[in-house]
Structures are given as C-alpha cells and as structure tokens.
C-alpha positions in Angstrom: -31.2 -26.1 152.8 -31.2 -23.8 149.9 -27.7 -23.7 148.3 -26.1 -20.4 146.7 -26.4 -22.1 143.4 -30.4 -22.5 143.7 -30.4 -18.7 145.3 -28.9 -17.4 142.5 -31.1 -19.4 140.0 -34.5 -18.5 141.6 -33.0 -14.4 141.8 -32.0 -14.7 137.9 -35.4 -16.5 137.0 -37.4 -13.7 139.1 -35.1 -11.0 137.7 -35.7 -12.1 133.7 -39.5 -12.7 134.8 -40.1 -9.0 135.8 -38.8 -8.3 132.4 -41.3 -10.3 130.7 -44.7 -9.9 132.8 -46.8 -6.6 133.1 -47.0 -7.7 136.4 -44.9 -5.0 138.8 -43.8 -7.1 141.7 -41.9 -10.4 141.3 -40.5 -13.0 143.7 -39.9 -16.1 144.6 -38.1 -18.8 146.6 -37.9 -22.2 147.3 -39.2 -24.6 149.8 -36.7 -26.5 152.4 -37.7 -27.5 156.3 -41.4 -27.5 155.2 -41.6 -24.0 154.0 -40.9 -21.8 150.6 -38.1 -19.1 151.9 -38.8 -15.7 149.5 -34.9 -15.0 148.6 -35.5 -13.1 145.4 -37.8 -10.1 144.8 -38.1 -7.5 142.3 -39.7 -4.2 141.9 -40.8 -3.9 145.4 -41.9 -0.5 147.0 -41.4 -1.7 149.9 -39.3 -4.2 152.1 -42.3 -6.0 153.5 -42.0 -8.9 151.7 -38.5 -9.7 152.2 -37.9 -12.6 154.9 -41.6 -13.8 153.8 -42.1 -17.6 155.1 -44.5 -19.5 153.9 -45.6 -22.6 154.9 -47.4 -25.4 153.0 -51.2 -25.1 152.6 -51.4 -21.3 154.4 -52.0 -18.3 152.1 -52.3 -18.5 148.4 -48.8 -19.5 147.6 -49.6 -22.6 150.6 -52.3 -23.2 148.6 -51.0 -23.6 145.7 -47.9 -26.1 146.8 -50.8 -28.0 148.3 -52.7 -27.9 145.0 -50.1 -28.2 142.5 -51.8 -25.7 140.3 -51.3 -22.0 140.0 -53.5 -19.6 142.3 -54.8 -16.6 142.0 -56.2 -13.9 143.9 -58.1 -10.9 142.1 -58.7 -8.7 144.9 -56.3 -10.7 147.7 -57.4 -8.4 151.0 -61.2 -9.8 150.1 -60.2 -13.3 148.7 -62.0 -15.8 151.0 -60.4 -19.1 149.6 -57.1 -18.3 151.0 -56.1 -18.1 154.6 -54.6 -14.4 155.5 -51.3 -15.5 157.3 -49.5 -13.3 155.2 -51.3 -9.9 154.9 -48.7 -7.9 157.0 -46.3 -8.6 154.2 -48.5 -9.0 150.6 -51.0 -5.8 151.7 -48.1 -4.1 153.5 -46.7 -3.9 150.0 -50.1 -3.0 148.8 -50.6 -5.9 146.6 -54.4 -6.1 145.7 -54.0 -8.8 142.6 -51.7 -12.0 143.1 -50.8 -14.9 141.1 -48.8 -17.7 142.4 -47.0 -20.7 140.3 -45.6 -23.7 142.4 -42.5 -24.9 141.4 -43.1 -28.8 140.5 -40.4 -31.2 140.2 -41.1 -34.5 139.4 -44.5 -34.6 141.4 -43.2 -32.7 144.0 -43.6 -28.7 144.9 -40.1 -27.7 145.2 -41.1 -23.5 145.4 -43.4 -20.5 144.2 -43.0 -17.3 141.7 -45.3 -15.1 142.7 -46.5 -12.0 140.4 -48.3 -8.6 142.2 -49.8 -5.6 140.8 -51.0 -2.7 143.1 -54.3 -2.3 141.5 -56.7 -5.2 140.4 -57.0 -6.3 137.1 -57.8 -9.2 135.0 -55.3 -11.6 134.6 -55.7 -13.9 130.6 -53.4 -16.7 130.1 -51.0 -14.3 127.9 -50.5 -12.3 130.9 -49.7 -15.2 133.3 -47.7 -17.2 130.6 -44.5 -16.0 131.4 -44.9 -17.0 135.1 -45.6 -20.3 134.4 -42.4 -20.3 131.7 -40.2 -19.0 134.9 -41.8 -22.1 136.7 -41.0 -24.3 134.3 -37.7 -23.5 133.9 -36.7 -23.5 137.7 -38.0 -27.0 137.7 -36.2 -28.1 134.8 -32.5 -26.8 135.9 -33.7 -28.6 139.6 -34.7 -32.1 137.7 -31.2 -32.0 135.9 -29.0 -30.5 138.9 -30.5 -33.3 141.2 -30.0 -36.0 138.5 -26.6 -35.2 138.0 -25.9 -35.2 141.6 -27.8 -38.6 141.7 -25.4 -39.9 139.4 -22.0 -38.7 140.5 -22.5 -39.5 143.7 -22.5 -42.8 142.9 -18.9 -42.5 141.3 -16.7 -43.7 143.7 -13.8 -40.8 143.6 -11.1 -43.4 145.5 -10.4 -45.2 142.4 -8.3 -44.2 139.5 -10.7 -45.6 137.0 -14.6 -46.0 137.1 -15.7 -49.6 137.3 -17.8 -50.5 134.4 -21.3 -49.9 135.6 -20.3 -46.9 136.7 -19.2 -45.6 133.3 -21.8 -46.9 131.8 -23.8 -44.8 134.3 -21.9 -42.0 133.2 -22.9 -42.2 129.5 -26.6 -43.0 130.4 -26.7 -39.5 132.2 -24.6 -38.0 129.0 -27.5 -39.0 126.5 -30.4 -38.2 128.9 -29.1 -35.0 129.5 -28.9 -34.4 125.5 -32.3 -35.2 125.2 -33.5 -32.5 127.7 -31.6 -30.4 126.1 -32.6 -30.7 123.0 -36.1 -30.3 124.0 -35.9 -27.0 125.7 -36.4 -24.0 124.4 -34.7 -21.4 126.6 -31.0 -20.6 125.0 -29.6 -19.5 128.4 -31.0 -22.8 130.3 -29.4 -25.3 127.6 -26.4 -23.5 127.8 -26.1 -24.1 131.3 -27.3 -27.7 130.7 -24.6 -28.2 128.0 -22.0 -27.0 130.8 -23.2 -29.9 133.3 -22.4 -32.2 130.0 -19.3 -30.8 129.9 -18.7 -31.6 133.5 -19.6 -35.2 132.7 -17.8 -35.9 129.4 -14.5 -34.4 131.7 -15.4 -37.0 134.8 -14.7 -39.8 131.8 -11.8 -38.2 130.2 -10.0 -38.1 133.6 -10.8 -42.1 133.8 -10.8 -42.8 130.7 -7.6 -41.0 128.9 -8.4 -40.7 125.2 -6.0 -42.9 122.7 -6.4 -41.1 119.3 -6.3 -37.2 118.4 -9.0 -36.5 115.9 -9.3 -33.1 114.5 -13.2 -33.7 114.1 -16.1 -31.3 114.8 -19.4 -32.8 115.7 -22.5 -30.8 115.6 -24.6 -31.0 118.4 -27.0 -32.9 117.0 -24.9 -35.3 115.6 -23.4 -35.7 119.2 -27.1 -36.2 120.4 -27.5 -39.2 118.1 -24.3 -40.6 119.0 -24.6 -40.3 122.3 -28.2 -42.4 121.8 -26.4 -44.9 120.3 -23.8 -45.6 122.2 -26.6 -46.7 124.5 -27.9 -49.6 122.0 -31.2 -47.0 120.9 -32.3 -47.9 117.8 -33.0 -45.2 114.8 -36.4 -45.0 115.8 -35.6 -44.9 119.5 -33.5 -41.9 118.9 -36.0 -40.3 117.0 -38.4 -40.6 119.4 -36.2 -39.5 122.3 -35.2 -36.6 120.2 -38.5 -35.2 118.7 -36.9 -35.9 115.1 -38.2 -38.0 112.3 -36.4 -41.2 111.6 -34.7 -40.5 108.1 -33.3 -37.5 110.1 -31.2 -38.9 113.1 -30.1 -41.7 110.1 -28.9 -38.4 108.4 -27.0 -37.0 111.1 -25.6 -40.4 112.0 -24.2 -40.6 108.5 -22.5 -37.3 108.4 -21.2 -38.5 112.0 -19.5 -41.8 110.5 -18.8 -39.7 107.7 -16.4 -37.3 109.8 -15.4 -40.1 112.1 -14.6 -42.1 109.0 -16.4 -45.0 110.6 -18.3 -47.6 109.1 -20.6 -48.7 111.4 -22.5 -47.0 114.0 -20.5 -48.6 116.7 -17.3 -47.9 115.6 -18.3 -44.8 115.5 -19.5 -44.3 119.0 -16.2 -45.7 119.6 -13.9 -43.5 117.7 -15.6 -40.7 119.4 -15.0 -42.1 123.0 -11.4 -42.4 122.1 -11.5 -38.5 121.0 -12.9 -38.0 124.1 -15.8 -36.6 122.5 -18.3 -38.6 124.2 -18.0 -40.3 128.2 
C-alpha cells in the first residue's frame, strides 16, 4: 500500500509541478495492488478525477506503465490508440489535451503525473520537460527510500552493537547515498536525501559511541570523498562515482587530512569515524 510518506511526496511533486508547467491540471499517484491510485491533484474544476483508478495497460496513463515511455493524447475524446476506461473522469473534467509520465524505478513503473489542458494545443519538449523532471524526482526519492529500507532492515535491532558486516553495510549505504546526492540537482530532494544520511550516520553513532571530540568542520564534499574511501575506492574511483576530475577529489582529500590532521587517507577515515562524522 501507499504510505503517508509516498502521499505526501507524490502531492508535494504535483503541487511544485503545477507551478512549473503551462499545463492547468496536475495529478498523480502511485501504483500498489496492480493499479496507480490518483491521491494528488491540482487545479481541477472539477472533482471528477478524484478517486481515479487506473489499471495497467487501460487508458493512456495504462499505457504508458505498460510502455515505459511518456504518452500523449492531443485531442484525448478522439485519440484511438488509447482505450476510453476513463472518460467519465478525464472528459468530465473537460480535459481535451493529456500527457502522461510513468514513474520508473529501477525498471519498474511505480506511478504516473499526468498534465491536462482544457483546450488542445501542441505540446514541445520545453513544455513537457518539467513533467518528466517531477517524474524523475519521485523515482529518485523511491530508489533511495527503498534502499535505505533494504539496508536497515537488515540491522538486527536486538543487539547492542552491529556485527561487522552489518556496519560495513551501513557505510556502503552512507557513500552510495553521497553519490546520489551529489549528482542531483534539485536542492529540496538532496536536502531530504542528506536527512536519510543523517538517519544513518546516527544508527552508527548509537553502536558505535565516538572516542575523540573534534571540533572539525567537513565540507560536504570532502565528506563525500571520505566517505568513498573508507570503502577502499581509489582517487580515480571516487572521481568517477562523483562526476569530479581526479586532481579534484585528491584536493578535497588533502584539505580533509588537513583538518583531521591525518596523514594518510585511512587514518583519516578513521579519525572521522571516531568524531562520529562518518558510520
């Protein structure tokens, strides 16, 4: 089922969305029990929409779960490629152009944002961009939620301290998580991102009680390469990970020693676990 969190992620998405696109009508949902639930809309006329079902492969949001792609209907009360399962609600709302972006995760379509205008019009990649941004980010924050949960599950919550593999676990996630972050764009989704790290970095703090107080401040990209290399990467590893040049991440890893007053990489990973800067 569809948690609150995921409700209120889809309704903040669709609410920023009809922000951004000239479309009027916004909404969205996503799928559970073989079937994308609309729980957000925005700027509807009406309430025809609301409770909308739709099911995998029927009308064009069906279509385009089935597809993978984005659909799109010009003029949807003629459109011939679509089945019409849904006409009560999309022409009850007088809908006549329709776009709709599947939500993919990993492979797999997870939901739709769908955009509506009242009168038909042409519809240019600079007009539908923003949709597929929305999309994209949905999937993102569902790829990281789902990997976190993944990985704490397996942390056995009985035991005062995480057994080894487990911690090590811990840190993979840590880095990984970085990474995304560092390569996404939208300041409101790596904030919520850097939160989840948070939530991880605390999980090893709790097992793993810090030994030495350090009154050091690590940017976060300096944290990102640390964080890489307590995992064994190499420079080039981390650069590559990162989307940064090699004489970069070896600059950031300096300044890192540097405040750490560590010599080698490695004691400075491990300076900074003992802050409790890094899991």
């Amino acid at each position: 089922m569809e948690s609150d969190t995921d409700t209120q992620l889809v309704s903040r998405a669709v609410t920023d969305l009809a922000r951004q696109t000239r479309f009027p009508v916004v909404f969205g949902g996503l799928e559970h029990d073989g079937a994308v639930h609309v729980s957000a809309i925005s700027g509807a006329r009406t309430r025809s929409i609301e409770g909308l079902v739709v099911h995998t492969g029927r009308g064009l949001g069906g279509a385009a779960m089935v597809e993978r792609r984005p659909r799109l209907a010009l003029d949807y009360r003629t459109a011939r490629t679509i089945t019409h399962d849904y006409d009560r609600a999309i022409l009850g709302e007088g809908i006549s152009t329709l776009l709709a972006v599947p939500i993919v995760v990993t492979g797999r379509p997870r939901g739709i944002v769908y955009c509506g205008s009242w009168s038909p019009g042409p519809v240019g990649d600079l007009v539908s961009r923003p949709a597929f941004r929305a999309a994209d980010m949905i999937a993102t924050e569902l790829r990281v939620r789902e990997e976190v949960d993944r990985r704490l599950s397996a942390l056995s919550p009985a035991e005062n301290a995480l057994p080894a593999a487990a911690q090590e676990d811990l840190r993979e996630s840590y880095a990984e998580l970085r990474s995304i972050a560092a390569a996404v764009a939208d300041a409101g989704l790596r904030s919520r991102i850097a939160a989840v790290e948070q939530r991880l970095a605390a999980i090893s703090r709790e097992n793993v009680a810090p030994v030495v107080a350090l009154e050091v401040s690590l940017s976060p990209r300096e944290l990102d390469v640390l964080a890489c290399c307590a995992l064994g990467a190499t420079n080039s590893e981390i650069a590559a990970s990162l989307s940064l040049k090699e004489g970069t991440v070896k600059s950031y890893l300096q300044a890192a020693m540097a405040k750490l007053d560590a010599s080698t990489r490695h004691a400075a990973v491990a300076k900074a676990r003992r802050a409790g800067l890094l899991p």
